[in-house]
Z-matrix of the N, CA and C atoms (Angstrom, degrees):
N
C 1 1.470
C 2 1.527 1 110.47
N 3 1.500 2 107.02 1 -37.80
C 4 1.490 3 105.11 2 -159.18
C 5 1.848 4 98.18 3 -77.61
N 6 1.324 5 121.65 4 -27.41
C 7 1.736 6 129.34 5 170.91
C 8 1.595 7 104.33 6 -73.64
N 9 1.305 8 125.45 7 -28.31
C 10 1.260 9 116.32 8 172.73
C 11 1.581 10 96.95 9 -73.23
N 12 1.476 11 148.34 10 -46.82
C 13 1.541 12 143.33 11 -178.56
C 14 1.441 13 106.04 12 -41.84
N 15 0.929 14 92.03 13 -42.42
C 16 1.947 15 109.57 14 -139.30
C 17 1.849 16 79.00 15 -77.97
N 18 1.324 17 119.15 16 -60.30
C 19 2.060 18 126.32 17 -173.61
C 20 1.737 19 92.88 18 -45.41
N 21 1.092 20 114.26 19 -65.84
C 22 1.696 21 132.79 20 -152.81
C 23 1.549 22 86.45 21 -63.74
N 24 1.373 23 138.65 22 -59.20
C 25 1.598 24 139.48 23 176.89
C 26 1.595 25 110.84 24 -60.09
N 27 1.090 26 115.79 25 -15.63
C 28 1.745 27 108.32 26 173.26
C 29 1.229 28 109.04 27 -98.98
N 30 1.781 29 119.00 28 -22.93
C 31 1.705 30 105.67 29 -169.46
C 32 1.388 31 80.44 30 -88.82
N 33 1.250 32 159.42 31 -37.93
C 34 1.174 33 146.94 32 -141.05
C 35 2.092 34 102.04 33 -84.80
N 36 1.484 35 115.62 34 -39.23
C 37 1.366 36 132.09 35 126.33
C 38 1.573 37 121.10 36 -8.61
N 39 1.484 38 94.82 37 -87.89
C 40 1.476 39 79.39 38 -177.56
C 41 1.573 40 115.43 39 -80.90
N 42 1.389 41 126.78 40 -28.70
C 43 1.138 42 107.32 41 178.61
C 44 1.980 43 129.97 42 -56.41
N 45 1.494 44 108.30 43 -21.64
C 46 1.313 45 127.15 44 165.54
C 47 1.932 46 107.95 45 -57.94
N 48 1.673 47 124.61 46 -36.60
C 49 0.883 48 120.94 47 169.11
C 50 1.396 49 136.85 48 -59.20
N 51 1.396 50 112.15 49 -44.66
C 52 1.683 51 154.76 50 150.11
C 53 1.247 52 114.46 51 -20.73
N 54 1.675 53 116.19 52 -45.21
C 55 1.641 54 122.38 53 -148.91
C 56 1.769 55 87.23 54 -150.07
N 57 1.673 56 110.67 55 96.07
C 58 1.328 57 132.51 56 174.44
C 59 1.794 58 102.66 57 -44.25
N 60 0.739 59 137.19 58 159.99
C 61 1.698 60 132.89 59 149.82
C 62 0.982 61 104.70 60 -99.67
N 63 0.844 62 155.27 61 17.73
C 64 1.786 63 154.42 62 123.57
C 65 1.472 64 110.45 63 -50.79
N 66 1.255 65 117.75 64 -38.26
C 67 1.280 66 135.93 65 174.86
C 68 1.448 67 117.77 66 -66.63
N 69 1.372 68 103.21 67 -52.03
C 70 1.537 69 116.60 68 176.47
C 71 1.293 70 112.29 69 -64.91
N 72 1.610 71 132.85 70 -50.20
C 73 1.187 72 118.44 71 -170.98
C 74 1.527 73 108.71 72 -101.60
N 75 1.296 74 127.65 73 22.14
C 76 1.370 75 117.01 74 155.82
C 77 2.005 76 117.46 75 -164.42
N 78 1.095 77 93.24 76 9.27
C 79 1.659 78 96.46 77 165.76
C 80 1.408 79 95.58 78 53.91
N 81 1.620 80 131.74 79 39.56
C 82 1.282 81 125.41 80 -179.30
C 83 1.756 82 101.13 81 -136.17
N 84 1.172 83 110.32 82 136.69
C 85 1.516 84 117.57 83 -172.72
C 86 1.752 85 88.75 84 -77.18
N 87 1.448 86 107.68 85 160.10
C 88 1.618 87 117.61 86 169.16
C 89 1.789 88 91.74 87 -152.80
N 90 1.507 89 95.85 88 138.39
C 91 1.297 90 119.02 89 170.29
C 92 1.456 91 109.58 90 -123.89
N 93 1.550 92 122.32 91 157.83
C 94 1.458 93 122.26 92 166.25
C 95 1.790 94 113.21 93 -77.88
N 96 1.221 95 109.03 94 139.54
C 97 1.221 96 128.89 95 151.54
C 98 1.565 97 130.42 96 -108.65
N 99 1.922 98 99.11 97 72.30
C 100 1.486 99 79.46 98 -164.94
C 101 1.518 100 100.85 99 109.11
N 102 1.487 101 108.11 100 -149.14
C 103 1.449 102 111.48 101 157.30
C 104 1.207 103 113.79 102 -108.68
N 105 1.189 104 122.38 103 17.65
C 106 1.934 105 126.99 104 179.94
C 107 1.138 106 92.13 105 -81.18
N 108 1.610 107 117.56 106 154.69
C 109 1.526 108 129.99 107 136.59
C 110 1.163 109 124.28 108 -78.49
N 111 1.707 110 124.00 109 117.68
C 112 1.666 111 101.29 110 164.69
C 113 1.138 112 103.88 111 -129.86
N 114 1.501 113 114.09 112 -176.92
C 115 1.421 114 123.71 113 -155.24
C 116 1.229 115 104.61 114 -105.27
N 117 1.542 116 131.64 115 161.36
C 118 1.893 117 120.22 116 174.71
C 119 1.482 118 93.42 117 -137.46
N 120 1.513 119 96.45 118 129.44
C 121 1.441 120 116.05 119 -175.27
C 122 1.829 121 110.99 120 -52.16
N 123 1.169 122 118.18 121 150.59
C 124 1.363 123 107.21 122 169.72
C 125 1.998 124 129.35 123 46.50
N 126 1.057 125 122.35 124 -173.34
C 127 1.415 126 103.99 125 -145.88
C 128 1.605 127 96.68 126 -140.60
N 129 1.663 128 103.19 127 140.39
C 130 1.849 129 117.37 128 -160.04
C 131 1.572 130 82.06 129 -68.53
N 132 1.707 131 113.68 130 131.65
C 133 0.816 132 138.62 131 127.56
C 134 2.088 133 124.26 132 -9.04
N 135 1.417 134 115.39 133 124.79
C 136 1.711 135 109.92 134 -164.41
C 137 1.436 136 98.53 135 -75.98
N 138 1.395 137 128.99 136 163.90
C 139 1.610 138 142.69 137 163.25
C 140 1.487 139 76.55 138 -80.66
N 141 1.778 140 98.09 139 149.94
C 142 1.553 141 131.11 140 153.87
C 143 1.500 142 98.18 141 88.05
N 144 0.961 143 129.25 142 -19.43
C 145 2.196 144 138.87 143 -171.94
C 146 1.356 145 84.76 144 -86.67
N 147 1.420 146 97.15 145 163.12
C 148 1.566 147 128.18 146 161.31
C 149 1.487 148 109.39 147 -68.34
N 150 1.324 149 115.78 148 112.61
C 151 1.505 150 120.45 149 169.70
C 152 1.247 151 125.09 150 -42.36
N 153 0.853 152 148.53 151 141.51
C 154 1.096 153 166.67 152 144.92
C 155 1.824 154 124.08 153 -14.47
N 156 1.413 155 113.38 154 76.26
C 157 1.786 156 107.60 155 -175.27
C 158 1.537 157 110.09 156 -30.59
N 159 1.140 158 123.22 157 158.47
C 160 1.526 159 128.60 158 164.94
C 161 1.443 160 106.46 159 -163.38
N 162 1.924 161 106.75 160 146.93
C 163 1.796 162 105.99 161 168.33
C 164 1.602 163 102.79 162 -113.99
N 165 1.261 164 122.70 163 130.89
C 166 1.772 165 136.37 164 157.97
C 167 1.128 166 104.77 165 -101.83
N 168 0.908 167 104.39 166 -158.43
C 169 1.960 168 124.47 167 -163.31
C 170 1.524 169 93.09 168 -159.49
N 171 1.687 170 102.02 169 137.77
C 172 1.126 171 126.06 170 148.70
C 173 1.734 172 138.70 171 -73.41
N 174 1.272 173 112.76 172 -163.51
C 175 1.139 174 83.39 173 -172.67
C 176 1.809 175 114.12 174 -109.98
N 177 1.161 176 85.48 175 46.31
C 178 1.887 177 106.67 176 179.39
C 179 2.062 178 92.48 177 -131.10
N 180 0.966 179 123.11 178 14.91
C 181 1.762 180 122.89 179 -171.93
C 182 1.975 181 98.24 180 59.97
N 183 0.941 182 111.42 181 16.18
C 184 1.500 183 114.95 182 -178.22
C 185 1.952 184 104.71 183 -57.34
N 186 0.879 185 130.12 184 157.64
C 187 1.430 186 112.16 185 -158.52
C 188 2.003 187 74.72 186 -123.69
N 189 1.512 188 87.42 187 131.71
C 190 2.221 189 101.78 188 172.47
C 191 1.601 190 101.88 189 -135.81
N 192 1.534 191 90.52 190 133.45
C 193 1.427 192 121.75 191 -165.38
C 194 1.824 193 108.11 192 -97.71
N 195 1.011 194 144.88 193 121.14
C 196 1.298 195 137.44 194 154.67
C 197 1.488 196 122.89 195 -25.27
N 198 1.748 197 92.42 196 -27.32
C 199 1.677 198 80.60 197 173.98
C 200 1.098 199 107.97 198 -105.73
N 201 1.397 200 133.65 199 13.15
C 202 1.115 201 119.57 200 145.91
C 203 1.768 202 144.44 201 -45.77
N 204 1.190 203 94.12 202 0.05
C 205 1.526 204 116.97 203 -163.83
C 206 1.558 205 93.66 204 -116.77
N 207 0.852 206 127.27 205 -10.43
C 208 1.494 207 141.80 206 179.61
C 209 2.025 208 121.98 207 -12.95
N 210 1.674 209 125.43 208 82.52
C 211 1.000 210 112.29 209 -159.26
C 212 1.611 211 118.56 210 106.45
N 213 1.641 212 117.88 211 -3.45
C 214 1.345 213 111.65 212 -175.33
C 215 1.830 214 86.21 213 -116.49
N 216 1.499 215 102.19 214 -165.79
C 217 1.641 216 121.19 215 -176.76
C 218 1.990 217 88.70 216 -107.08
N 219 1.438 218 104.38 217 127.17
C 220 1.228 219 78.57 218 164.27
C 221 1.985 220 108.64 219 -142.83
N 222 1.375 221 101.42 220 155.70
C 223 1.448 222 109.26 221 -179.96
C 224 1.292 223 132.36 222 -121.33
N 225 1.154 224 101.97 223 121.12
C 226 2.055 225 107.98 224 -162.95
C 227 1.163 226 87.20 225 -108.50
N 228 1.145 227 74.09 226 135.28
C 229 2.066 228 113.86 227 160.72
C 230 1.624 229 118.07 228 -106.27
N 231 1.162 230 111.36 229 125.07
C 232 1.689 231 83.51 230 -165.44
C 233 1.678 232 68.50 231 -129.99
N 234 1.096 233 116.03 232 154.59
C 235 1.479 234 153.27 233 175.23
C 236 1.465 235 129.00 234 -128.30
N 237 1.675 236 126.77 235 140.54
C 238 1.459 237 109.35 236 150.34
C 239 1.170 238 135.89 237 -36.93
N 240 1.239 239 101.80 238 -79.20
C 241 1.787 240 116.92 239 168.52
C 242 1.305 241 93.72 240 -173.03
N 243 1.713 242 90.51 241 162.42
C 244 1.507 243 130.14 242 -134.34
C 245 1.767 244 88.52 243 -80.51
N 246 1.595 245 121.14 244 -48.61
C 247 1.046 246 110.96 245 -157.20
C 248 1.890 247 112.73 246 -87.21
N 249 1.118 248 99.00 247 44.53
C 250 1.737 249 108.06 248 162.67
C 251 1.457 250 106.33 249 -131.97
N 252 1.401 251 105.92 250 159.82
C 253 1.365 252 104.02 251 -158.36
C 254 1.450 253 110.79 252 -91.77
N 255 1.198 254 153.14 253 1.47
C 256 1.462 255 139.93 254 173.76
C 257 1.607 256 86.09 255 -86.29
N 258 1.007 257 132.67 256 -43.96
C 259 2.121 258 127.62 257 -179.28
C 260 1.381 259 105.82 258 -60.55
N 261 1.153 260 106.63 259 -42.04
C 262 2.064 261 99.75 260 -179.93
C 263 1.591 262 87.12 261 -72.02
N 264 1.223 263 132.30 262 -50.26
C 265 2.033 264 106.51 263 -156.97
C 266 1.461 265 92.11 264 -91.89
N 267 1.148 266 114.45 265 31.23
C 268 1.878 267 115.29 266 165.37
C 269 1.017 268 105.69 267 -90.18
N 270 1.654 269 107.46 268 -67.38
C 271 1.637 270 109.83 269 -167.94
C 272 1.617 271 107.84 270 -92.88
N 273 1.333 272 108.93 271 9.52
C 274 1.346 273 94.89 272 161.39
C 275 1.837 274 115.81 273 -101.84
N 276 0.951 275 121.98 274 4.07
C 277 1.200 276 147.24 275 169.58
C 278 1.503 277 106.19 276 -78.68
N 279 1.042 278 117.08 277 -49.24
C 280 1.566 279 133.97 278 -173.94
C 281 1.660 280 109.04 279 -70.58
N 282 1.332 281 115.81 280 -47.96
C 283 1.146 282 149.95 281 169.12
C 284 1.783 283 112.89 282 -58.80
N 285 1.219 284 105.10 283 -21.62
C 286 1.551 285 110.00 284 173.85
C 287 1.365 286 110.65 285 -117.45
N 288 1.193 287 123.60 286 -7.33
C 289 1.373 288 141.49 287 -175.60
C 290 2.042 289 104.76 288 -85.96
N 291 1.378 290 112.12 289 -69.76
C 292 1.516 291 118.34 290 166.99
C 293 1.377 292 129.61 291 -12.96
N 294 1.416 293 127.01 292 -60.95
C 295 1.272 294 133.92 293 157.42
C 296 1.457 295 110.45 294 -46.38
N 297 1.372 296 144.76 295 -31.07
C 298 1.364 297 138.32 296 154.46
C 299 1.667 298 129.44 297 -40.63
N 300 1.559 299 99.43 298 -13.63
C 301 1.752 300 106.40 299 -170.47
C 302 1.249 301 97.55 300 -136.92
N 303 1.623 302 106.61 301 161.86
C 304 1.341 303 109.07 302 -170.75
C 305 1.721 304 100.06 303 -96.47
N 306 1.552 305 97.01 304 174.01
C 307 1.628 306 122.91 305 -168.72
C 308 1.540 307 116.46 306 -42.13
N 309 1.542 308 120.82 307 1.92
C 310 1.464 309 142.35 308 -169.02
C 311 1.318 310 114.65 309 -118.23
N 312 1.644 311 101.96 310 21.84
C 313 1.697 312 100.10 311 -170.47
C 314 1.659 313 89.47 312 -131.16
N 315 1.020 314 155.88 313 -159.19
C 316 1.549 315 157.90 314 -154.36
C 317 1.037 316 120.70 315 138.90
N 318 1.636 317 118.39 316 98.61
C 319 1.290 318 120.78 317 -158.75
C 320 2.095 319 113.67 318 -109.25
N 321 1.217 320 124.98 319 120.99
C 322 1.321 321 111.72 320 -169.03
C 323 1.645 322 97.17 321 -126.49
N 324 1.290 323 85.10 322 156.93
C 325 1.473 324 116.67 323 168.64
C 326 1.217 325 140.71 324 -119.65
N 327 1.462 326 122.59 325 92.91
C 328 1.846 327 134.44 326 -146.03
C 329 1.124 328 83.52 327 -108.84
N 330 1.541 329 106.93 328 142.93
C 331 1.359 330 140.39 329 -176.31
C 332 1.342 331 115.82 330 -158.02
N 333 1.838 332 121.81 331 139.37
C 334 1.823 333 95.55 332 148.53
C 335 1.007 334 137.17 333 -90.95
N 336 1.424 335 107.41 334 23.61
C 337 1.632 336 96.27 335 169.06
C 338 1.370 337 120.53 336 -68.26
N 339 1.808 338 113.78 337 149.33
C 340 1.392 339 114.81 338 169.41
C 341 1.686 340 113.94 339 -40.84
N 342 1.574 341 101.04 340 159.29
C 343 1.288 342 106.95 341 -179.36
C 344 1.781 343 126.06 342 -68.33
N 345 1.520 344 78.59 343 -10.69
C 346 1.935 345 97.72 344 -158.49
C 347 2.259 346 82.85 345 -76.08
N 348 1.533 347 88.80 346 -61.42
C 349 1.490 348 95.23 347 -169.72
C 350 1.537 349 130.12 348 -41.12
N 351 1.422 350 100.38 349 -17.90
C 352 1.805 351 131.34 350 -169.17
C 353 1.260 352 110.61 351 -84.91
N 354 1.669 353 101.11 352 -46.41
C 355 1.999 354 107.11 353 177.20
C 356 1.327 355 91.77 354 -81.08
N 357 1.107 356 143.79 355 -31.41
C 358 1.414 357 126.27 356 172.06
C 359 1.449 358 133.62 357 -61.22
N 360 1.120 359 103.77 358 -35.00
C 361 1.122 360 131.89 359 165.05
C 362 1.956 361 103.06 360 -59.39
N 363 0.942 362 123.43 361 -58.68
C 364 1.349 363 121.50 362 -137.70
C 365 1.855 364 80.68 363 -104.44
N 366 1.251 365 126.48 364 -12.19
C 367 1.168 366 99.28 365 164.20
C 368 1.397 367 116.32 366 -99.76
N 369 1.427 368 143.60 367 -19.74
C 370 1.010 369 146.96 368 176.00
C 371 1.960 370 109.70 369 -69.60
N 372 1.428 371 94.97 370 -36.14
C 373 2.051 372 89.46 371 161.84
C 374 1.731 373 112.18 372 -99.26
N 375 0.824 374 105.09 373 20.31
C 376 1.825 375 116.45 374 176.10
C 377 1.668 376 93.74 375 35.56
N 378 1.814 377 107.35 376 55.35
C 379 1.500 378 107.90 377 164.60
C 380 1.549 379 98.21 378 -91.37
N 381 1.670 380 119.76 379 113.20
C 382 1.738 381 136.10 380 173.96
C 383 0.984 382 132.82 381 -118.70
N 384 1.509 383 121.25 382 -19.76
C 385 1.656 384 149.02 383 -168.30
C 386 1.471 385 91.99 384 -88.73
N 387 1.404 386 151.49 385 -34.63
C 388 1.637 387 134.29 386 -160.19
C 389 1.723 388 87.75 387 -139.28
N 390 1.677 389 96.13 388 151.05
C 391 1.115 390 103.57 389 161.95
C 392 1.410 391 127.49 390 -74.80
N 393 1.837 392 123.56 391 142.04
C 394 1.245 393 123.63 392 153.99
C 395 1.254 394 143.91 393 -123.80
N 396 1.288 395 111.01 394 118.13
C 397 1.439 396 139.00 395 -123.93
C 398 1.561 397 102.88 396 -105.44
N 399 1.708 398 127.12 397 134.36
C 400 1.509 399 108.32 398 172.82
C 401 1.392 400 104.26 399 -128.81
N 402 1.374 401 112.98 400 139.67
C 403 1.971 402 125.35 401 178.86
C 404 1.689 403 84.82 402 -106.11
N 405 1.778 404 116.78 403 45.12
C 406 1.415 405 101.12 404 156.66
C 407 1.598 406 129.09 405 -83.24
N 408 1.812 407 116.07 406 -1.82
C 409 1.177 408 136.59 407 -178.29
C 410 1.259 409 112.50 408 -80.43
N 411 1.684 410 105.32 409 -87.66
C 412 1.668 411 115.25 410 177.26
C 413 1.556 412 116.50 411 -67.41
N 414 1.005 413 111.21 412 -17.45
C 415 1.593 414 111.35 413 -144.93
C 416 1.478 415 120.40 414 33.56
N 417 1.283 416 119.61 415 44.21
C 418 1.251 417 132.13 416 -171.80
C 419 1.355 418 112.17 417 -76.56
N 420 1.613 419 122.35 418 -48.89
C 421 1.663 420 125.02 419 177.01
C 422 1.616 421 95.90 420 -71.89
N 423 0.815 422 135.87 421 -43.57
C 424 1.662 423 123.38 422 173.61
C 425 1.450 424 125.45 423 -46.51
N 426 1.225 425 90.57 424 -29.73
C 427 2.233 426 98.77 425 -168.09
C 428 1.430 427 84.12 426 -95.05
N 429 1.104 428 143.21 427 -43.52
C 430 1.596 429 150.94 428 -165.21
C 431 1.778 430 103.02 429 -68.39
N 432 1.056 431 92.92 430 -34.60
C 433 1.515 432 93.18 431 -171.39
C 434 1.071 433 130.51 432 -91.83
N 435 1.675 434 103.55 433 -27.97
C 436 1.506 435 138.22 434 177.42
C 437 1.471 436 104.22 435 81.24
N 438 1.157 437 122.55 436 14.43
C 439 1.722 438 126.09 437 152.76
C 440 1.742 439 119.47 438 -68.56
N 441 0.782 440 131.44 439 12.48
C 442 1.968 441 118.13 440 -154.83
C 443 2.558 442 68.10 441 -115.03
N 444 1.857 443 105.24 442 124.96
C 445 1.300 444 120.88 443 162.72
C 446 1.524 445 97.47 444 -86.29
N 447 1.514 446 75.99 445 130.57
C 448 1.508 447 97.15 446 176.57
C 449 1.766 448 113.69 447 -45.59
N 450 0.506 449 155.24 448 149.09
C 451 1.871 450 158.27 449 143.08
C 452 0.846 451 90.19 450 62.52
N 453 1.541 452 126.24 451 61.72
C 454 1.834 453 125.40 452 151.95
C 455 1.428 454 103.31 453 -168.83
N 456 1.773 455 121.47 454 12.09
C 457 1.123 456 107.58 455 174.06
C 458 1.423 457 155.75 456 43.23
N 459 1.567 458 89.18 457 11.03
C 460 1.518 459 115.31 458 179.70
C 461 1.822 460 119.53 459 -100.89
N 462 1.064 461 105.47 460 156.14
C 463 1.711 462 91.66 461 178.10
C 464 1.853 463 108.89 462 -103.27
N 465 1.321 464 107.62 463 135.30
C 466 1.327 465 104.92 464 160.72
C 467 1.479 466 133.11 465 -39.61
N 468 1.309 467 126.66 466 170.25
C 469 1.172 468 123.37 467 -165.87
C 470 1.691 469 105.47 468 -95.86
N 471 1.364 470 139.30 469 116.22
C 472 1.226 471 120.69 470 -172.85
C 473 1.839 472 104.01 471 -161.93
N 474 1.230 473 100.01 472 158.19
C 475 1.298 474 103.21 473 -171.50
C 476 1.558 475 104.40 474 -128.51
N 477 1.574 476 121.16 475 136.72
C 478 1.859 477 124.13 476 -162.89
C 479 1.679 478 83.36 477 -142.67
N 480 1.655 479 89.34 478 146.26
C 481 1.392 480 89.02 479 171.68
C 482 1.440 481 89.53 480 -153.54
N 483 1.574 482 103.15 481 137.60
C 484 1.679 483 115.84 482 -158.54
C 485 1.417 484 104.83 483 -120.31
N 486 1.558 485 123.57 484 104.55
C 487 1.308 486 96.05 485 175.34
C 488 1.576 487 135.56 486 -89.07
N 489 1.219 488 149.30 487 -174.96
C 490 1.252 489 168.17 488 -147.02
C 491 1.260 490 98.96 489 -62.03
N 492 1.117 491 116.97 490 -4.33
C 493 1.918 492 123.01 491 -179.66
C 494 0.613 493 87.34 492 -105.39
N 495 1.688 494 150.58 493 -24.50
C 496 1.677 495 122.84 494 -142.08
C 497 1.687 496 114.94 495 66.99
N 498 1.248 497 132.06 496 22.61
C 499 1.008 498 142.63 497 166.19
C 500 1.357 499 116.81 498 -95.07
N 501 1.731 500 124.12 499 98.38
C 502 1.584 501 117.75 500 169.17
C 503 1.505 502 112.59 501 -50.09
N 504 1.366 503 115.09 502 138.90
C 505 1.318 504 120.80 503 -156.61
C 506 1.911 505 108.39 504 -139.27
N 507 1.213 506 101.90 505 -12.97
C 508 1.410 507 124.97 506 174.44
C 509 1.072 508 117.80 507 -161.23
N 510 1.667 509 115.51 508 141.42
C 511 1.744 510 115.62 509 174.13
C 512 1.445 511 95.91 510 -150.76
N 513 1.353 512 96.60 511 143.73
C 514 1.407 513 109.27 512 156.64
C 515 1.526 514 134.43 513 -144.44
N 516 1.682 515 124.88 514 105.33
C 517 1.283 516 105.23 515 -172.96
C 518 1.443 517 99.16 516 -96.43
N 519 1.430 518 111.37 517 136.30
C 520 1.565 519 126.59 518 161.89
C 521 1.389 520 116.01 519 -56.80
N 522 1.485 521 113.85 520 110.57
C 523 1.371 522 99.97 521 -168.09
C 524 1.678 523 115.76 522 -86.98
N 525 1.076 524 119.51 523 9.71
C 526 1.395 525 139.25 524 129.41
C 527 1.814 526 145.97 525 -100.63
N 528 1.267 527 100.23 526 98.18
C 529 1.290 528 123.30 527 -167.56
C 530 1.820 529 108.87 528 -34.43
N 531 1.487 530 95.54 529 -33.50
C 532 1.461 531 90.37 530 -178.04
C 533 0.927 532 121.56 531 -107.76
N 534 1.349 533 117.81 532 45.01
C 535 1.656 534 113.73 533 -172.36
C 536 1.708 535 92.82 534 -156.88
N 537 1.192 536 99.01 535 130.49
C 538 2.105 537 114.47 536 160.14
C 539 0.865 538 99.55 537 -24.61
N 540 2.062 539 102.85 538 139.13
C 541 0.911 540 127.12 539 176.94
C 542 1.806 541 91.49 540 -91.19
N 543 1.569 542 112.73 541 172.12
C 544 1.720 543 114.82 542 163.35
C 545 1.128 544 121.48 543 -81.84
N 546 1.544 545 104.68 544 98.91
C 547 1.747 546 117.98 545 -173.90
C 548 1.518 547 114.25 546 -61.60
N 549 1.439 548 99.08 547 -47.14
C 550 1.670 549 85.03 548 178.29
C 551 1.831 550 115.68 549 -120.41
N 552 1.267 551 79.98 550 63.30
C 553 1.457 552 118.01 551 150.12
C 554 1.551 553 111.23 552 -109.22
N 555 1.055 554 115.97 553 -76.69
C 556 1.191 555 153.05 554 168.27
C 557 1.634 556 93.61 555 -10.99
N 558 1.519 557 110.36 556 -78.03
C 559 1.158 558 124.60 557 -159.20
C 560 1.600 559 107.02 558 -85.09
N 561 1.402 560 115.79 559 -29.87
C 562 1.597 561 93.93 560 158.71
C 563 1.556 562 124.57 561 -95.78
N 564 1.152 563 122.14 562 37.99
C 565 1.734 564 143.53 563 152.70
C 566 1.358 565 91.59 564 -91.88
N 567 1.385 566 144.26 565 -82.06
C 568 1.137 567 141.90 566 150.37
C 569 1.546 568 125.73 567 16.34
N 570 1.523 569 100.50 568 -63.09
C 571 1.458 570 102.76 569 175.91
C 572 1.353 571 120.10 570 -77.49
N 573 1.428 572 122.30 571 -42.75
C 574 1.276 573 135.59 572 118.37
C 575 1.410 574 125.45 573 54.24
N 576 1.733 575 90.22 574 -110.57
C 577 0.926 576 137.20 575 162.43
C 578 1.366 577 133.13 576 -41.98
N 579 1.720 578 109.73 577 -60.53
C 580 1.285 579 113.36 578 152.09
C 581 1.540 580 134.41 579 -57.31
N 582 1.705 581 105.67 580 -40.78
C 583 1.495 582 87.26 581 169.59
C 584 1.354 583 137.35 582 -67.02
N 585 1.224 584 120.19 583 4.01
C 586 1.361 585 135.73 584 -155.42
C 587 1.668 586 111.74 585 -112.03
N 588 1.461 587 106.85 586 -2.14
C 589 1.654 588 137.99 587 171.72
C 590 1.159 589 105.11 588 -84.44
């Protein structure tokens, strides 16, 4: 009896570990901002499934499709916005990283900042090697992804990497908004990933 207590008090243990209560009372992911809690609309996308379609805008309002990439490896960076500094040494990190892989790899950078603010951005840090991408229209890759914070219209900090199937194959949301994501993590899943195409 007393090994039957002791089994029944550890699964009840770990099952409390398993199932967040954040989870329980609202089926809504929360990350730090800072020391705030906020909430992220809608729900992260599964590893091993078909990713999730989405349309952004370039930086002409040109409307870009996920499947536009159709057949390559590809790796999102999704950011708040560009003009704080852990998002500029993101995608400029990302941006120095690209030239490391061949023409079958496609690296983007989703943000809501306007499109105007993004080419500005990307020409004043001469970021040219990866695309940068804005869900300042639909917010469609945000709700899809379950990145878009509730009442601040911004996307969490997170990194997806989709391979050549269209199969998400890595994710990572930073569960602090203001702090680096794991680059070379990131990037050797990446390598990964591709060799395995």
């Amino acid at each position: 009896m007393q090994k039957y207590v002791s089994f029944l008090a550890a699964s009840c243990i770990y099952g409390l570990v398993l199932i967040s209560p954040n989870v329980l009372a609202s089926e809504k992911t929360q990350v730090l901002m800072g020391e705030k809690t906020v909430t992220l609309e809608g729900k992260l996308p599964k590893l091993s499934q078909m990713a999730p379609g989405f349309k952004v805008v370039d930086d002409h309002f040109s409307p870009v499709m996920l499947s536009d990439f159709k057949g390559k490896t590809v790796l999102i960076s999704a950011v708040p916005s560009l003009d704080t500094g852990v998002c500029a040494l993101q995608t400029k990190r990302f941006n120095s990283e690209v030239g490391h892989f061949s023409d079958d790899v496609v690296m983007l950078t989703i943000s809501a900042d306007l499109p105007f603010a993004q080419k500005r951005f990307c020409k004043v840090e001469n970021v040219d090697k990866i695309k940068v991408l804005s869900d300042s229209v639909w917010r469609d890759f945000g709700e899809k992804y379950g990145l878009l914070i509730q009442d601040y219209g911004l996307l969490a900090r997170a990194i997806f990497i989709i391979d050549a199937e269209g199969k998400l194959q890595y994710q990572e949301l930073v569960p602090n908004i203001t702090e680096h994501p794991n680059y070379d993590a990131a990037l050797e899943a990446l390598k990964t990933i591709q060799a395995q195409q």
